[in-house]
Structures are given as C-alpha cells and as structure tokens.
gemmi code that builds the backbone of each chain (N, CA, C; Angstrom):
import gemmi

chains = {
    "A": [
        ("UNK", (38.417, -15.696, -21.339), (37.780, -15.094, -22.508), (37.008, -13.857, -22.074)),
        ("UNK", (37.086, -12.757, -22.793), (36.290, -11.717, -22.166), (34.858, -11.639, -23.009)),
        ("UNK", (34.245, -11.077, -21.938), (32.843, -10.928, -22.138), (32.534, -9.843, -22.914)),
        ("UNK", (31.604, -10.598, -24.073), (31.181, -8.837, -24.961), (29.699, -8.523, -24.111)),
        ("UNK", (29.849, -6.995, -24.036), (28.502, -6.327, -23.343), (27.918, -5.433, -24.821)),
        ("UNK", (26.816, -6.265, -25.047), (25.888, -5.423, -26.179), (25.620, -4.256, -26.110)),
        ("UNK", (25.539, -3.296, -27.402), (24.616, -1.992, -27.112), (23.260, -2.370, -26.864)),
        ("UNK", (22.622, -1.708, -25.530), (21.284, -2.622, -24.888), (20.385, -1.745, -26.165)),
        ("UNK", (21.110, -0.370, -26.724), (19.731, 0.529, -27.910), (20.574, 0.804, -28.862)),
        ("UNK", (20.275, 1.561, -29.954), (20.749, 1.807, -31.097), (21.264, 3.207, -30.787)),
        ("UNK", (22.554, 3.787, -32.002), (21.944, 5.312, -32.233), (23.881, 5.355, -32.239)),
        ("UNK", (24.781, 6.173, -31.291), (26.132, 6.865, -31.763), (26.765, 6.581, -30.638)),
        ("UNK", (27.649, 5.706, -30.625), (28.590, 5.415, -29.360), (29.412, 7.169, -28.262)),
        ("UNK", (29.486, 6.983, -27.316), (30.209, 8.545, -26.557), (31.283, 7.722, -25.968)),
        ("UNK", (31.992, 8.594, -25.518), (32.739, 7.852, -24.152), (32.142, 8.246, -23.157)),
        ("UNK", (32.038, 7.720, -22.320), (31.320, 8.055, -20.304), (31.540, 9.061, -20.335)),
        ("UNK", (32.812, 9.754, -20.685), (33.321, 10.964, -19.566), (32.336, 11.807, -20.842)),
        ("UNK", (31.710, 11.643, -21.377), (30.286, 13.076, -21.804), (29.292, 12.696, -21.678)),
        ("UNK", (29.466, 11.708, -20.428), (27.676, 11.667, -19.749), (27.322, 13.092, -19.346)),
        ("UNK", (26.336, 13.796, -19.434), (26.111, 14.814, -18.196), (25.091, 14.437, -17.365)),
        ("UNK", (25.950, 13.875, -16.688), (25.889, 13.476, -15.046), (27.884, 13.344, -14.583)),
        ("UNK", (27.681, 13.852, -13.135), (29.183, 13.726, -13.034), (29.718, 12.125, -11.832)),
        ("UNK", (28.169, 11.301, -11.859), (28.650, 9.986, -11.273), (29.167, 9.008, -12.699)),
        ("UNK", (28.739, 8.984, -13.513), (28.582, 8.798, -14.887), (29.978, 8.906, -15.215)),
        ("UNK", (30.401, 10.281, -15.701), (31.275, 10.425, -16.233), (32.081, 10.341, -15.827)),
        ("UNK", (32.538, 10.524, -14.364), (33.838, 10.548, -13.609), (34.065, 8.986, -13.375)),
        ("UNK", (33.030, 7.799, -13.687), (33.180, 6.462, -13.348), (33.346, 6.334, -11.950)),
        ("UNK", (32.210, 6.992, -11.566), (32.364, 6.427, -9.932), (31.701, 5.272, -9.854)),
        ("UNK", (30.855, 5.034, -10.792), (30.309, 3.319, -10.780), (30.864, 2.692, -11.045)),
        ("UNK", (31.847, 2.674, -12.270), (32.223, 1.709, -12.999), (32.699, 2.712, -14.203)),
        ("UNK", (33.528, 1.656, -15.160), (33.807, 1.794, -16.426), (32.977, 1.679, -17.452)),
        ("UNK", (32.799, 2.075, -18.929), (32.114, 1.547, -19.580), (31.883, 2.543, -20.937)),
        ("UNK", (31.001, 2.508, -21.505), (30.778, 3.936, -22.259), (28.906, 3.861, -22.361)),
        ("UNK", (28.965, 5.149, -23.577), (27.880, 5.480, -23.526), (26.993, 5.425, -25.018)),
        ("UNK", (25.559, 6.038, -25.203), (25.160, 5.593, -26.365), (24.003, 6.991, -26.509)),
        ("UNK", (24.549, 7.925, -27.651), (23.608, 8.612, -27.919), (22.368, 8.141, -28.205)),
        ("UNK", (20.901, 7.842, -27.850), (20.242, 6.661, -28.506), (20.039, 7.472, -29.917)),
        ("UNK", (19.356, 6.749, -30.844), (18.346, 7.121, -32.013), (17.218, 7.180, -31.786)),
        ("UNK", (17.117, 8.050, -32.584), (15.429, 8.921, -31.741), (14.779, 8.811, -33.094)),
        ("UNK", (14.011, 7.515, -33.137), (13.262, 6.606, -33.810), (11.751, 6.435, -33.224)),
        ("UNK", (11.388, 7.418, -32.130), (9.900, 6.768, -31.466), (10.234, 5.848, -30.795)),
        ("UNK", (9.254, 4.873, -30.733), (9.244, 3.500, -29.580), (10.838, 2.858, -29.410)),
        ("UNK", (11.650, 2.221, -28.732), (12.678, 1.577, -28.614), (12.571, 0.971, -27.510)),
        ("UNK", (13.363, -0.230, -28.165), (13.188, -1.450, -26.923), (14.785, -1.807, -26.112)),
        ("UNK", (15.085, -1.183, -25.525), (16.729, -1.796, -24.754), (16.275, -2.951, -24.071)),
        ("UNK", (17.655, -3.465, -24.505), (17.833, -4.886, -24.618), (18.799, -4.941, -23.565)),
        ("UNK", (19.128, -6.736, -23.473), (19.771, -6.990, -22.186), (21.352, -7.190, -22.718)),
        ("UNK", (22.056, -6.325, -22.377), (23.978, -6.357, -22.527), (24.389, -7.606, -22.985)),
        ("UNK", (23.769, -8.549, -21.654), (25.069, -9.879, -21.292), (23.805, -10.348, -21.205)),
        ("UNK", (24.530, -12.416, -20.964), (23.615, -13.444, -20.361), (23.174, -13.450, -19.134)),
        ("UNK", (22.089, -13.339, -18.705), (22.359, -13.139, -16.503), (20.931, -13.152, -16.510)),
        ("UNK", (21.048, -12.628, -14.970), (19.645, -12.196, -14.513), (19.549, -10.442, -14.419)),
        ("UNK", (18.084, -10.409, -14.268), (18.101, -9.191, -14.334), (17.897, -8.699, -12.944)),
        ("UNK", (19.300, -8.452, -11.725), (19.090, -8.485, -10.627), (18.514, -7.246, -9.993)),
        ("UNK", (18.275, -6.152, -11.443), (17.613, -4.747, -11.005), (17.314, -4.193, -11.613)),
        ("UNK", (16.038, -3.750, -11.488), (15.283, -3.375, -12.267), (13.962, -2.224, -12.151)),
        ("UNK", (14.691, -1.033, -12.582), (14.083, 0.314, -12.770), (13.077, 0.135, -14.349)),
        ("UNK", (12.017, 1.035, -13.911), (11.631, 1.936, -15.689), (12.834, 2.239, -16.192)),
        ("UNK", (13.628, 3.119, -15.726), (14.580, 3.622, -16.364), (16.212, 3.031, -16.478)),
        ("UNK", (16.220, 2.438, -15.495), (17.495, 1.392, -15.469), (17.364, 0.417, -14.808)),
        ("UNK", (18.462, -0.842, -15.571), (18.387, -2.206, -15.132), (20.032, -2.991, -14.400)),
        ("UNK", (19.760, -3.845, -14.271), (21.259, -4.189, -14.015), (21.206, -5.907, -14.281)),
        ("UNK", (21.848, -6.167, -15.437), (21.775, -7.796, -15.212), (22.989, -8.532, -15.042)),
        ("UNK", (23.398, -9.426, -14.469), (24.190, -10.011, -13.913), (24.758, -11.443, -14.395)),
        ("UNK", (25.516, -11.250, -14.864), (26.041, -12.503, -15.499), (26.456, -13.990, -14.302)),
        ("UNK", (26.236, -15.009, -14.712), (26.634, -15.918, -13.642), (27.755, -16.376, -13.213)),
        ("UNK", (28.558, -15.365, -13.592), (30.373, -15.451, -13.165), (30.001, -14.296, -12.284)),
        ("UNK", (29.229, -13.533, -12.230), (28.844, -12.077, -11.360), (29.534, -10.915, -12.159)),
        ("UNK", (29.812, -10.610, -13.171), (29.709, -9.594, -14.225), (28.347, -8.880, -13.757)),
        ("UNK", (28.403, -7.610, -13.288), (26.910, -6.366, -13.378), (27.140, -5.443, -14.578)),
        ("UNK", (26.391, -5.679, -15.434), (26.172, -4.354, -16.564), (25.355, -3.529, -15.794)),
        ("UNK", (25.086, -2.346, -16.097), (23.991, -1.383, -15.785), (23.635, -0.564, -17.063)),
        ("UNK", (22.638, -0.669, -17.235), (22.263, 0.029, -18.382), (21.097, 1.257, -17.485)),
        ("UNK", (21.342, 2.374, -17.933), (20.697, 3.190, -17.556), (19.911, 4.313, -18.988)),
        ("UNK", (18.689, 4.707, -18.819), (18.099, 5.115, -20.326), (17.646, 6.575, -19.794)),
        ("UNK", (18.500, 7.245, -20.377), (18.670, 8.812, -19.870), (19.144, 8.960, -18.647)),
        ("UNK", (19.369, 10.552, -18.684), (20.064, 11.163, -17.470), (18.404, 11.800, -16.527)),
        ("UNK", (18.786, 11.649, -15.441), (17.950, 12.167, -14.193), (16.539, 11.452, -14.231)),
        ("UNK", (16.152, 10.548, -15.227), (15.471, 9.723, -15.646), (14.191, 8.838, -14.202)),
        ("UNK", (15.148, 8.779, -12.994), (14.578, 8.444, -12.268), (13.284, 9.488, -12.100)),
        ("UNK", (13.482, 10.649, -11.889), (12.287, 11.675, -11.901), (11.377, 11.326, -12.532)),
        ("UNK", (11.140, 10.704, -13.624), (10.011, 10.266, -14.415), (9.212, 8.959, -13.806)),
        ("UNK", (9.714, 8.734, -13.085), (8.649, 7.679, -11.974), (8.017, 6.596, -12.856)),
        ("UNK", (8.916, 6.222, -13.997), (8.394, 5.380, -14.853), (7.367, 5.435, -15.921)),
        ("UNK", (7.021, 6.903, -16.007), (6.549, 7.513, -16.746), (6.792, 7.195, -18.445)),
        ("UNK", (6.505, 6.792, -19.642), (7.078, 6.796, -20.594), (7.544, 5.270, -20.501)),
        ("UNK", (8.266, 4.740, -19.856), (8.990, 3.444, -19.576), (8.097, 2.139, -19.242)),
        ("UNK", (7.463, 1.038, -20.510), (7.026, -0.250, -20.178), (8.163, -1.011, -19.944)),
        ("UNK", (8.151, -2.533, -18.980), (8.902, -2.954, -18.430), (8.338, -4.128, -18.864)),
        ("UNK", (9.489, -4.893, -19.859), (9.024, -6.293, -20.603), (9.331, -7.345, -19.575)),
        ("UNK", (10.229, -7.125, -18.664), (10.515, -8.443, -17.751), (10.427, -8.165, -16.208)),
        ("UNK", (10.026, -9.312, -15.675), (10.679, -8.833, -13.977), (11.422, -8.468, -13.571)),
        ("UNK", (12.043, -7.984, -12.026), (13.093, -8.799, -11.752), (13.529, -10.046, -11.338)),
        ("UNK", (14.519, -10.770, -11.347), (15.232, -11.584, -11.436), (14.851, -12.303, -12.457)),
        ("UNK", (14.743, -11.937, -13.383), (14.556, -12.443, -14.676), (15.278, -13.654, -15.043)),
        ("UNK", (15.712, -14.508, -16.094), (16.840, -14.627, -16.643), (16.534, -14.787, -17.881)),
        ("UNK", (17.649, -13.773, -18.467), (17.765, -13.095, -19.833), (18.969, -13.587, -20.631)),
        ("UNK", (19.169, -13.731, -21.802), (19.454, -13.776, -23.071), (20.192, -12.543, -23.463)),
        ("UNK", (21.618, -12.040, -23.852), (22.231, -10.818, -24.270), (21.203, -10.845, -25.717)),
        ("UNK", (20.484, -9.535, -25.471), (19.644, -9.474, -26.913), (18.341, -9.788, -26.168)),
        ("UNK", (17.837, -10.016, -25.528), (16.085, -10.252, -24.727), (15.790, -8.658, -24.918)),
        ("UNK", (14.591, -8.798, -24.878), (13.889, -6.823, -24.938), (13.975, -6.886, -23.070)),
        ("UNK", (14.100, -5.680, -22.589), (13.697, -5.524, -21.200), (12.946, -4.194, -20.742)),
        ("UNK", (13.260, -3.242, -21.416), (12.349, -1.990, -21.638), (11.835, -1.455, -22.820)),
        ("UNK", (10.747, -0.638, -22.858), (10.071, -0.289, -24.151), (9.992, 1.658, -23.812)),
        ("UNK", (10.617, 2.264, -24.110), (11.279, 3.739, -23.960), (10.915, 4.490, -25.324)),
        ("UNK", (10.799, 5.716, -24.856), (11.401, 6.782, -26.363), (11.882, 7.869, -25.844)),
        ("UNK", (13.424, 7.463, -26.281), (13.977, 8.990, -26.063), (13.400, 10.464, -26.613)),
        ("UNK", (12.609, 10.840, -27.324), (12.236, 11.688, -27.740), (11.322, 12.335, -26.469)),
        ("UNK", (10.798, 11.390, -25.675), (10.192, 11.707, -25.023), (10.873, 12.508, -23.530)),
        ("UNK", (11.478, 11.465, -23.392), (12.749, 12.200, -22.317), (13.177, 13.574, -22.516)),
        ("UNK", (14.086, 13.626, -23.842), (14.140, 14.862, -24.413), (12.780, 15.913, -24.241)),
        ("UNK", (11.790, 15.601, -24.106), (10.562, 16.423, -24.295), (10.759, 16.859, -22.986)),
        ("UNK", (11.021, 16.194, -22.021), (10.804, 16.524, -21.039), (12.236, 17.514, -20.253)),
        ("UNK", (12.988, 17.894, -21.092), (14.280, 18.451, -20.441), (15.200, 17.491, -19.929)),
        ("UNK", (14.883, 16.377, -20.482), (16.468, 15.438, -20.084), (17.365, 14.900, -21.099)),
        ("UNK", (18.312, 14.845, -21.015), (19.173, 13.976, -21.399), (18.821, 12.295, -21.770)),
        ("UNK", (18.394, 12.303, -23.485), (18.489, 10.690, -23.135), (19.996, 9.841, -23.539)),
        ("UNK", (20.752, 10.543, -23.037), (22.077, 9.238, -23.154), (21.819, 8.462, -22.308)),
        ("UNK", (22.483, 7.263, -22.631), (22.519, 5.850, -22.182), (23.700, 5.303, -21.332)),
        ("UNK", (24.351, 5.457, -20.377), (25.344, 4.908, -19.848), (25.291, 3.637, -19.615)),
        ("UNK", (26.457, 2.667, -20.165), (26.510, 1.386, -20.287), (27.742, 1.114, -19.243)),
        ("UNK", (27.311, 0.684, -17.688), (28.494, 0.582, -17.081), (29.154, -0.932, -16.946)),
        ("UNK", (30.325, -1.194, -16.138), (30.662, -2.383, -15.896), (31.173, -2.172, -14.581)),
        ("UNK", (30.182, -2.360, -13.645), (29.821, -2.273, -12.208), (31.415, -3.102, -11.590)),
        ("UNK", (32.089, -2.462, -10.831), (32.836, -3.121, -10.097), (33.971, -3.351, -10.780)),
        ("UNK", (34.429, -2.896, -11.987), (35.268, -3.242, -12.928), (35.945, -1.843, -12.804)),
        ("UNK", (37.143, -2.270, -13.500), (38.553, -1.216, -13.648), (38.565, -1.302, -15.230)),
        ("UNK", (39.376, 0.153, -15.407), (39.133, 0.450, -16.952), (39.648, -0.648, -17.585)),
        ("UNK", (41.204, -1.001, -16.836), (42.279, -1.966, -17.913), (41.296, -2.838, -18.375)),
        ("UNK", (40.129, -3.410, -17.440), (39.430, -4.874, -18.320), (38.596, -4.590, -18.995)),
        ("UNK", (38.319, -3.246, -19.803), (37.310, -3.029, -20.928), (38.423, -2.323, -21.802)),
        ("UNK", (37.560, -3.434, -23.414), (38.482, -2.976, -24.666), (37.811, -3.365, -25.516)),
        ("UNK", (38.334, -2.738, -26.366), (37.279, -2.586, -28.201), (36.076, -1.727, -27.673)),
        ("UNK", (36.125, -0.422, -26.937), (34.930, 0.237, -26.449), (34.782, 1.079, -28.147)),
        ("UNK", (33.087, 1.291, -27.735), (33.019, 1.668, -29.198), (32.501, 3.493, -28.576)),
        ("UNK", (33.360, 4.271, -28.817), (33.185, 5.644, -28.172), (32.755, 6.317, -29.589)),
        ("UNK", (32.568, 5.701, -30.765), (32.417, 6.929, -31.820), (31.037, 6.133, -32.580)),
        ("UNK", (30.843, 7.073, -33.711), (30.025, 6.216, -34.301), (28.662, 5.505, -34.498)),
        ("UNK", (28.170, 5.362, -35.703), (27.008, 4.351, -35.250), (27.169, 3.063, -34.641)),
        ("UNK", (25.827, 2.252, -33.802), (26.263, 1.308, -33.567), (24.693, 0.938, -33.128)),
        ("UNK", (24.592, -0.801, -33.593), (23.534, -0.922, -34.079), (23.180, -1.795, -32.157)),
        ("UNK", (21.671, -1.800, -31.977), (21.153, -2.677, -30.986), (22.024, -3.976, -30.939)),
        ("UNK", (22.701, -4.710, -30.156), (23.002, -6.017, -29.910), (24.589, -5.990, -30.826)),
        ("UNK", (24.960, -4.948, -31.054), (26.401, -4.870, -31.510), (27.513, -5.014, -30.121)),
        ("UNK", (28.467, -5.079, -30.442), (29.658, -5.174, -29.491), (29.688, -3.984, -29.024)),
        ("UNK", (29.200, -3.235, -27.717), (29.824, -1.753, -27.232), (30.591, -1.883, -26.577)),
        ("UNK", (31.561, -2.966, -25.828), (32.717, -3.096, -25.371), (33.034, -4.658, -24.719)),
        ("UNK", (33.770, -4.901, -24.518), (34.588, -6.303, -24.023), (35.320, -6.310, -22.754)),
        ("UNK", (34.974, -6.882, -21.943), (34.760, -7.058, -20.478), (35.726, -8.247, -19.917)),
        ("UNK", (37.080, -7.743, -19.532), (38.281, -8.948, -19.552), (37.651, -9.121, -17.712)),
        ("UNK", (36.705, -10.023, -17.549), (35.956, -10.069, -15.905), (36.646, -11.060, -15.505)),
        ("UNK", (36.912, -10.878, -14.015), (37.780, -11.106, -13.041), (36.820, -11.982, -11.680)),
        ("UNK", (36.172, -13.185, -12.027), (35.442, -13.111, -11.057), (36.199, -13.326, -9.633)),
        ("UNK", (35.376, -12.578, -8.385), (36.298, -12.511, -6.924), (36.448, -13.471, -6.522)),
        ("UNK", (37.830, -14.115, -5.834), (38.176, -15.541, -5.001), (38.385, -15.810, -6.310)),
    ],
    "B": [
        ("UNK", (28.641, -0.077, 13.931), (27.698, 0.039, 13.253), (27.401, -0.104, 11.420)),
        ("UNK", (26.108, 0.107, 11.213), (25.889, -0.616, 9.864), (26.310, 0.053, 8.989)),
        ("UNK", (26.432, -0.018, 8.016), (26.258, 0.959, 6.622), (25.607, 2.299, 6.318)),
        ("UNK", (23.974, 1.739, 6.986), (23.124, 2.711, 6.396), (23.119, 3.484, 7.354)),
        ("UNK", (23.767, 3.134, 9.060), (23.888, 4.043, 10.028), (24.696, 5.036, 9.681)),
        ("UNK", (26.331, 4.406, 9.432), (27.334, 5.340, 8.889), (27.272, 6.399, 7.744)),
        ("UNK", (26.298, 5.919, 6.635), (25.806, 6.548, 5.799), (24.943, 7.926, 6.630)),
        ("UNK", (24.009, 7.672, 7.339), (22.819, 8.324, 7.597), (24.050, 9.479, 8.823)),
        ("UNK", (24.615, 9.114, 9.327), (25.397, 10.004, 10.174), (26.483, 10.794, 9.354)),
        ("UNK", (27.140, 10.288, 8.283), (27.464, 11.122, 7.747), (26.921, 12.356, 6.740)),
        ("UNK", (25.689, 11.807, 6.851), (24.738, 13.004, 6.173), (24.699, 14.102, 6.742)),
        ("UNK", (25.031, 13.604, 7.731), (24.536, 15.187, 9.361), (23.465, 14.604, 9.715)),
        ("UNK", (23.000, 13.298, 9.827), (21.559, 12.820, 11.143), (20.290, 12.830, 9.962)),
        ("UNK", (19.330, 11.807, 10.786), (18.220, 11.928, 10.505), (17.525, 13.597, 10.541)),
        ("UNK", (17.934, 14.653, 11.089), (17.393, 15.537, 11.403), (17.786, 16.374, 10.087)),
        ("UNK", (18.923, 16.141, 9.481), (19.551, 17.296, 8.329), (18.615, 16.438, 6.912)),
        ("UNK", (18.395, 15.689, 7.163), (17.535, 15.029, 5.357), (16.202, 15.374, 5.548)),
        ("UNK", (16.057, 15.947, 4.321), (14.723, 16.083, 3.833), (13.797, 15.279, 3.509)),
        ("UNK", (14.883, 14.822, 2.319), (14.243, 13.599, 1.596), (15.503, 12.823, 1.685)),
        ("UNK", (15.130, 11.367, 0.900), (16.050, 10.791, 0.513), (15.202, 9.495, -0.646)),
        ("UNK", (16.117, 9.237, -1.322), (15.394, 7.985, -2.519), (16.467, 7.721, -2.987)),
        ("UNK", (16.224, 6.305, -3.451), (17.756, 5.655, -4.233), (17.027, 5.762, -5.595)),
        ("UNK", (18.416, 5.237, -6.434), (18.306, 5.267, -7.997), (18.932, 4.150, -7.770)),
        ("UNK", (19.416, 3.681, -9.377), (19.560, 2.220, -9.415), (20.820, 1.871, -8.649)),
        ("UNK", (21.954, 3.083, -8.649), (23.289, 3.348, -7.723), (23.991, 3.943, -7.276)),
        ("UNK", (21.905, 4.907, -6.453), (22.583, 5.922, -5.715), (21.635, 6.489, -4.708)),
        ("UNK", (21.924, 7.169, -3.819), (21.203, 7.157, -2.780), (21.030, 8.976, -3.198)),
        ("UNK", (20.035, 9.529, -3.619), (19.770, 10.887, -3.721), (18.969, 11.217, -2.588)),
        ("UNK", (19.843, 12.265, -1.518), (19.638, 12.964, -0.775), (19.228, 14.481, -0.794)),
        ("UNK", (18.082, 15.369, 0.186), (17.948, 16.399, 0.002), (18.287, 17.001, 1.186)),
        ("UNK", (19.372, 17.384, 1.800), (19.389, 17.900, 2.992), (18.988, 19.860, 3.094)),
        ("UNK", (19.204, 19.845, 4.589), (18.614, 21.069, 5.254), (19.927, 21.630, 4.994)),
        ("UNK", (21.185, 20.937, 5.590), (22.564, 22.053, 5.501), (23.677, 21.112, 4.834)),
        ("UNK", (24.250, 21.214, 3.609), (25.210, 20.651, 2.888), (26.341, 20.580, 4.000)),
        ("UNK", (26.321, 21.676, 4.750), (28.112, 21.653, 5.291), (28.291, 20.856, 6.452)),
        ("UNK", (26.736, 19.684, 7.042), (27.083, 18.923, 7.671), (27.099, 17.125, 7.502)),
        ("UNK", (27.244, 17.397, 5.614), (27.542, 16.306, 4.957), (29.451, 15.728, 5.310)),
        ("UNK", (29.682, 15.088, 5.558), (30.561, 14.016, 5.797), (31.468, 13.461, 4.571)),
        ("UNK", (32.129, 14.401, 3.728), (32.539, 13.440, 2.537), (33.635, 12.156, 2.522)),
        ("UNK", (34.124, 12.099, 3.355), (34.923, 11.300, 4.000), (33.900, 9.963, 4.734)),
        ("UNK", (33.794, 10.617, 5.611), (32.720, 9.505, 6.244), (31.556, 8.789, 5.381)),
        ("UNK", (30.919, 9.541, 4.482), (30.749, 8.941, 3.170), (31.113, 7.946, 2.756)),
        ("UNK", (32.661, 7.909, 2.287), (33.216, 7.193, 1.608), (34.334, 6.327, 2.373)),
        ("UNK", (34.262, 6.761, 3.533), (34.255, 5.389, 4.773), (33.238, 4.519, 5.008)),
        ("UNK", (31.858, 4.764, 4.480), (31.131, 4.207, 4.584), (30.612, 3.367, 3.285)),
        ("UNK", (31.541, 3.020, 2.528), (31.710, 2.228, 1.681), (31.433, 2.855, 0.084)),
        ("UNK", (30.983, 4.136, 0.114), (30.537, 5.025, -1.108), (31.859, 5.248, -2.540)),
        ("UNK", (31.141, 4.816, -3.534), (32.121, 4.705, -4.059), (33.046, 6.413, -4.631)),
        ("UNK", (31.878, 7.132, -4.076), (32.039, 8.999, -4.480), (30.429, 9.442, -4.209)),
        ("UNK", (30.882, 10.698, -4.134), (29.913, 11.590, -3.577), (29.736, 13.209, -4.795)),
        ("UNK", (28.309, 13.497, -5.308), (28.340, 14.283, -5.818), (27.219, 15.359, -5.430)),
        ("UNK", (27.790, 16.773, -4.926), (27.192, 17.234, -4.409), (26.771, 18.541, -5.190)),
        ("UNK", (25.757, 18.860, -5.187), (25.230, 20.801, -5.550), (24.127, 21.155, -4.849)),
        ("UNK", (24.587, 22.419, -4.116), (23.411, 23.079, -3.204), (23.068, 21.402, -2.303)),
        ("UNK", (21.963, 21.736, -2.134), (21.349, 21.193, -0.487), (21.150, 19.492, -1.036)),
        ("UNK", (21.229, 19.312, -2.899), (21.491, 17.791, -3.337), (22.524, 17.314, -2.898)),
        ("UNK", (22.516, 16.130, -2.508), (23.270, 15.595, -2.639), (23.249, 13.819, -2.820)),
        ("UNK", (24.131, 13.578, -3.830), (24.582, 12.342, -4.222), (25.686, 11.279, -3.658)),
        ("UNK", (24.713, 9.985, -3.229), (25.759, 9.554, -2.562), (25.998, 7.818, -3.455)),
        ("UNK", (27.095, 8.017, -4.230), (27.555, 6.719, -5.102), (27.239, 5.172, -4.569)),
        ("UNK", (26.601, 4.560, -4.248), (26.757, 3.171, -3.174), (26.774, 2.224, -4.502)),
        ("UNK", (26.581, 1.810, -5.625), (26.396, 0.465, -5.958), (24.622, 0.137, -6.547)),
        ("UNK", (24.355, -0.910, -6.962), (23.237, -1.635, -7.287), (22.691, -1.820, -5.876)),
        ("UNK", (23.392, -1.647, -4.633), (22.604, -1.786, -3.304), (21.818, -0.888, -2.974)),
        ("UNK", (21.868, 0.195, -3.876), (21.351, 1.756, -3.289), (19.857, 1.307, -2.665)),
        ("UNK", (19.009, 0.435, -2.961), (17.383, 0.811, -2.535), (17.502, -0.083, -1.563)),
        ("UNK", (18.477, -0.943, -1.649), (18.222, -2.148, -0.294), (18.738, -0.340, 1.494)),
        ("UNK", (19.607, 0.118, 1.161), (20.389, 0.903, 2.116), (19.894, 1.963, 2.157)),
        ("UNK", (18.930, 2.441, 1.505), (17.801, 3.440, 1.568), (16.602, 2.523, 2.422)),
        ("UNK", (16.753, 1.895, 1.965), (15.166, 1.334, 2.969), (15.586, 1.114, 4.671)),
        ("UNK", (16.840, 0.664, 4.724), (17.353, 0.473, 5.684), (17.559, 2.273, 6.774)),
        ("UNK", (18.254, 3.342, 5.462), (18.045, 4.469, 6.093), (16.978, 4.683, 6.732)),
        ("UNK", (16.181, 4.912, 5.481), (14.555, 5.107, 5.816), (13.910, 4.292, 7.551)),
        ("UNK", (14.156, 3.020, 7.773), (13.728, 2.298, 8.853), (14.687, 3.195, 9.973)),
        ("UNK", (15.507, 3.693, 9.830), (16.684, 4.251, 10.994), (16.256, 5.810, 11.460)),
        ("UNK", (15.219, 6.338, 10.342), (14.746, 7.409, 10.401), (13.691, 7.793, 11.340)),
    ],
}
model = gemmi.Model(1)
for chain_id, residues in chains.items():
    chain = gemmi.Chain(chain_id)
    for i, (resn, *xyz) in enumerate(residues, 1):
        res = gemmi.Residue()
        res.name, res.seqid = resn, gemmi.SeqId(i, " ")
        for name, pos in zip(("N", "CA", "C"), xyz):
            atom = gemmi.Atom()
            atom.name, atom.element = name, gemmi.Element(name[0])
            atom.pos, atom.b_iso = gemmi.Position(*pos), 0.0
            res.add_atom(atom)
        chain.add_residue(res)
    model.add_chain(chain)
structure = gemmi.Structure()
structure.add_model(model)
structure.setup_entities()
C-alpha cells in the first residue's frame, strides 16, 4: 500500500524542478514536490507521515516513518541563514508524531521580508520518482491534504 | 578511510575551507580555491551531487549532513 505524504502547510502545489535552489530541483535528495505556502501570518507545518521526527531544524525537519520512509520538509529556500530566527519549534527531536501533529510555527511573509524564497520542498529521501504518484504540482492544496503517494520500498 | 575524511580531502584539505556547516542535507562549504574541489571524489564519497558557485560550495550528503560535519569539523 503506498504511503500518502501530507502537505506539512497550506497555499499552491509546484513541481520540485521550480524550487530555486538547484539541490531541490534537480532531486539530488530525493523526489517529491513543492508548496508555494499561503502567506496568512503565523503557520504551523505539520508532520507529512506517521514517524519520528529524526531531524530537526527551525527551518527543516525530517520524520521517519517506521518502515524507514524519510519525508523532509524544508520551509523556505536558504532558510538555514536565519539561525532559527522567525521559526518556534513545537516538538523535539525524536519525537513521535502523528501525519497532521504541528512541528513548526513559521511565517512566510517573513522569510520573504527577508529576501528569501519561502517555498516548501516536500522530499522523499532515498526514493526514485517511479514510487511517487498522485503528486499534486498545481493548485490549491489545503494543510494535511494528499501532496503525493509514496509506493516505499523498505531495504532487505 | 572515513567519509568525512574522503569528503574533507576532496574539498582540497582542511587548509582550502573556510567555513563549513551542514543543513538538514547538506554540508555548505566556503572554500579559499573552488578548483581544488574534487567533484568526483565528492561523489565517491558517497554525495548524492554537488552544487557549486564561486568559492560556495554544496555538498548533497543526506539527513547525515550534521552528524559528517561534526566529524569534518573534529578532522580539522
């Protein structure tokens, strides 16, 4: 059965390849897509999948499903520069989370203020394109909606 | 040798980095001379890609990036 990975924020589905970043877009991490957010003030990204949260930035997380599925949710581009600036952090790490738990408290507007990019790259760490489908590259798309389906392969 | 050795030698040495800091899956480097970055050796060294401009440079590793930065960092 494949795994659905939530939109972790709200706002207009992209495909990866118009991240601007070129690890992002070229999928040197992984597959996955992306999420213009909505620039609503405060926003809370949420956790993709069921797992732990085996990493955990202000600005990006990674939680891990217990088949070993890694989402990465990352909240803007170059984002690390902000040293957590802007970014409350609702959970630890190694959390264990709920697809739909809050895990950061962000505003893209703010990012934007600052000369960045707040797209959202939603990856699937370690994964090949063939096993993501129903990606949602257009469009609105609400917090905790389906942004793509994850046919995961766990190793051995 | 390790990872973060092979990594750190294909940079061009402890002597060519400026800086260095990971992101959630990536090891952002600031070197002294780009042209004794390693892109190959890089990605012999387990990188999944390498993205480079001017004296930045980006090196792809994974969710391991801060464990293999710290490890750089100790090799430094």
């Amino acid at each position: 059965m494949s795994l659905p990975v939530l939109a972790p924020v709200a706002g207009r589905g992209l495909p990866l390849a118009r991240v601007p970043d070129p690890a992002f877009s070229a999928a040197l991490v992984g597959p996955g897509a992306a999420i213009d957010p909505a620039r609503d003030g405060l926003a809370t990204a949420v956790s993709p999948v069921d797992g732990t949260v085996v990493k955990l930035y202000p600005h990006a997380y990674v939680v891990r499903t217990p088949a070993g599925a890694g989402v990465l949710v990352h909240l803007g581009i170059d984002t690390v520069q902000l040293a957590g600036d802007g970014f409350e952090l609702l959970v630890s790490e190694n959390a264990t989370v709920v697809a739909g738990d809050p895990i950061v408290e962000w505003d893209p507007v703010l990012v934007e203020k600052g000369g960045r990019s707040s797209i959202c790259p939603v990856v699937a760490l370690d994964a090949v394109a063939s096993e993501l489908s129903s990606i949602t590259e257009a469009g609105p798309i609400a917090t905790g909606d389906v942004l793509f389906r994850w046919e995961h392969r766990p190793d051995g | 040798m390790s990872n973060a050795e092979q990594i750190l030698a294909a940079l061009g040495g402890a002597d060519n980095i400026v800086e260095i800091e990971p992101c959630i899956t990536r090891l952002r480097a600031e070197v002294d001379d780009p042209s004794l970055v390693n892109e190959a050796g890089l990605k012999a060294a387990g990188a999944h890609g390498v993205v480079k401009a001017g004296t930045a440079v980006q090196v792809v590793v994974g969710p391991e990036a801060d464990t293999i930065a710290s490890d750089i960092e100790d090799l430094m």
